[in-house]
C-alpha positions, 0 to 999 in steps of 0.5 A: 185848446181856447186859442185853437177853437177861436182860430179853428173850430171842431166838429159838431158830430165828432169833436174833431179838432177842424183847421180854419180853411176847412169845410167839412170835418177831415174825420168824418166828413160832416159840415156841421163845423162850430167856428166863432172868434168868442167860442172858447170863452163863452158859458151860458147856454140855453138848450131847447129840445127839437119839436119835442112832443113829436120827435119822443112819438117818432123815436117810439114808432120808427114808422112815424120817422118820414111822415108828418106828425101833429100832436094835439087835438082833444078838447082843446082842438090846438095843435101843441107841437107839430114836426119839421115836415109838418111845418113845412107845410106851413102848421104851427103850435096853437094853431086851430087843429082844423086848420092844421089838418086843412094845411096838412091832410095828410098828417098823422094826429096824435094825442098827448101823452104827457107822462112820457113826454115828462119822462123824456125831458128829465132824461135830457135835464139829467144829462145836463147836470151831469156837466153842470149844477147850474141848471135852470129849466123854463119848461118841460123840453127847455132850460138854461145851463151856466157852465163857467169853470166846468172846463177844470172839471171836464178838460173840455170847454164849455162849447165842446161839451155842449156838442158833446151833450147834444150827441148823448142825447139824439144816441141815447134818448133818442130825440135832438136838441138846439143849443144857443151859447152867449155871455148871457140868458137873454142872448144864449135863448135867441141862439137856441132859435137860430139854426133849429134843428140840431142847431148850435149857434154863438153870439159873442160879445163883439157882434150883440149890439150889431146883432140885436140892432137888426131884429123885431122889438118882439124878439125882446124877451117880455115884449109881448103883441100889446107891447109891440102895438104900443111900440108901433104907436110910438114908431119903433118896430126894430131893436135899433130904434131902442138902442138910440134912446136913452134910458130916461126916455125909455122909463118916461114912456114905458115906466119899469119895462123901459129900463128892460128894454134899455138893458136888452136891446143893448144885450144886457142881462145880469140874470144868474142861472138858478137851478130849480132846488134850493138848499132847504129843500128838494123839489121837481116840477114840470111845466105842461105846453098843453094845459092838462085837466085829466086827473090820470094824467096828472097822477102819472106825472106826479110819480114821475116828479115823486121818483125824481125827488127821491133820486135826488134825496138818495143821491145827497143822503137826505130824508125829509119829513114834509111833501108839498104838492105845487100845482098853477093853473091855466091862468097862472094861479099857484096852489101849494099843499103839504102833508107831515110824515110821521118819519122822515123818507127819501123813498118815491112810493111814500113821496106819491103816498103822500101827495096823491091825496093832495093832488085828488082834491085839487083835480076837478076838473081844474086845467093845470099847466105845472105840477111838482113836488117837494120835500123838505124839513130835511135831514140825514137819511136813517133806515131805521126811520124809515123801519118806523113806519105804520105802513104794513107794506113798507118792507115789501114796498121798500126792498123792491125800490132799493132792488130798483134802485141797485139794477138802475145804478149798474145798468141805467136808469132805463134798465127797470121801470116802476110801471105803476102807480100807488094809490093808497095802500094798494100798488095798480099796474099802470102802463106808461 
């Protein structure tokens, strides 16, 4: 299989295996064919979702499917994420609304829902640990994937599962994906920008130094405008520039980050992908692209990080004793807050119970552009801990998780959804 993808290809939409001198798949006709000499050999790949606010609001209302669709507006008056249409019309994220609405007038407007873009998001993240653990994501819409040796496990090679993810993905979420695959993190991001949307692109071994030589030092990874102005002064504008320098001339002039950019524009990258639980506890977190101050709608996304954690400690028969709320704000300042149980818990409802307190003292109108959840101090789940609980509602609040939690194992997560939100001892309908 290895030999036949570096001499033919597949089909992106089928997985149709595709004979070299072909232009179109001979099953279903498509030209969207993944060729590359590296192809089978490659496995660190970097998956960003398309115009990701936009594509969950037109997936939710097919009427929004042909028409130019903005998200933003509200206090900050910035676009977040705008669609393909839009942009076209020249609208870009962060751009001043005003702005936006004077390039594209014609633009339907919709403000963030943050909750149900975080749902959508770890939908996707779920798909992906299916092929692999080693999952690291960047943002809400965004992550990283080490897929080395999955091809044991899966009979495919980490190429062709990749298109396979993308097409679970757009069918059963409903949205599309980028995906870049390269022999490290560095590269497999570049490539994830290269063909959106619904991209796949490849940078192999071969190609990087030709590949890298001709871009923008901006497209370096931690090579902010400041340091591109600073590199302008010294006269170097593209990466070939900094592939001729050596590296002691680089640190003579840039101090640490010349030793980054002597690795990276030679395309050297020895970051490791890293999923984002340890083994000490298990946690879920979401990174905001517009930072969120409504304490509402953090509260609506703090459950979803709560059902997260507590899928994850039931699927590894853990409990713990301690919730950590995690929160950074808009100019990057963390603030972690934590919380004893009197038993050790794997439920979503106790997790909440636990961190929504923490989370009403921190929301003051603070704006926050990260929120998570953790539990820790873990050991072996045991129902009679739980039975031990002071909680009046605990059996009644209990059954009806594992009735949830039975219903979802045998018709899918989106089978039943909670709906609501706790607080205190009293359980609000809320609609998502």
């Amino acid at each position: 299989m290895g030999a036949q993808d570096a001499m033919d290809g597949f089909c992106r939409d089928c997985g149709t295996d595709v004979p070299q001198a072909a232009h179109r798949c001979p099953a279903c006709r498509s030209p969207r064919l993944a060729r590359h000499p590296e192809l089978a050999a490659l496995s660190i790949a970097h998956l960003d979702c398309d115009a990701f606010y936009a594509a969950v609001e037109k997936r939710d209302n097919p009427e929004l499917k042909d028409k130019p669709v903005i998200i933003g507006g509200g206090t900050r008056g910035v676009v977040s994420t705008a669609c393909y249409i839009a942009r076209i019309h020249g609208v870009k994220s962060a751009m001043p609304m005003f702005k936006a609405l004077a390039l594209c007038p014609q633009a339907v407007v919709i403000r963030p829902d943050m909750a149900k873009y975080a749902k959508a998001g770890e939908q996707v993240r779920e798909k992906m640990r299916e092929l692999t653990p080693l999952v690291e994501p960047l943002s809400i819409d965004e992550a990283f994937m080490d897929l080395t040796g999955t091809q044991r496990l899966h009979g495919l090679t980490p190429a062709r599962s990749l298109a396979a993810l993308a097409r679970r993905v757009e069918a059963e979420i409903g949205i599309t994906v980028s995906i870049g695959l390269s022999h490290n993190k560095f590269l497999a991001k570049l490539a994830s920008d290269l063909d959106k949307p619904r991209g796949f692109s490849v940078i192999g071994q071969a190609e990087t130094l030709p590949f890298l030589a001709t871009r923008n030092v901006g497209s370096i990874w931690g090579v902010g405008k400041a340091m591109q102005e600073t590199l302008a002064q010294q006269g170097i504008t593209k990466i070939a520039q900094l592939q001729k320098m050596e590296k002691n001339d680089l640190m003579r002039q840039f101090g640490s980050m010349g030793v980054r950019l002597y690795h990276l524009s030679r395309g050297q990258d020895l970051r490791n992908v890293e999923p984002e639980r340890d083994a000490k506890s298990i946690g879920g977190e979401t990174t905001f692209t517009t930072d969120i101050r409504d304490p509402a709608e953090l509260e609506k996304i703090l459950w979803l990080m709560a059902e997260k954690v507590s899928r994850h400690a039931k699927a590894d028969g853990l409990a713990g004793s301690t919730v950590t709320l995690k929160l950074k704000t808009a100019d990057f300042k963390s603030r972690t807050r934590a919380a004893s149980l009197s038993a050790p818990t794997q439920l979503a409802w106790r997790l909440f119970q636990a961190a929504s307190p923490l989370l009403k003292r921190e929301a003051d109108g603070t704006a926050f552009r990260l929120i998570g959840v953790s539990l820790s101090h873990l050991s072996q789940a045991h129902p009679e801990d739980e039975a031990q609980s002071l909680d009046p509602d605990y059996t009644r609040r209990a059954k009806a998780e594992t009735a949830m939690d039975t219903l979802r194992a045998k018709f899918g997560r989106a089978a039943v959804e909670q709906g609501r939100v706790f607080t205190g001892k009293r359980a609000e309908d809320d609609e998502d």
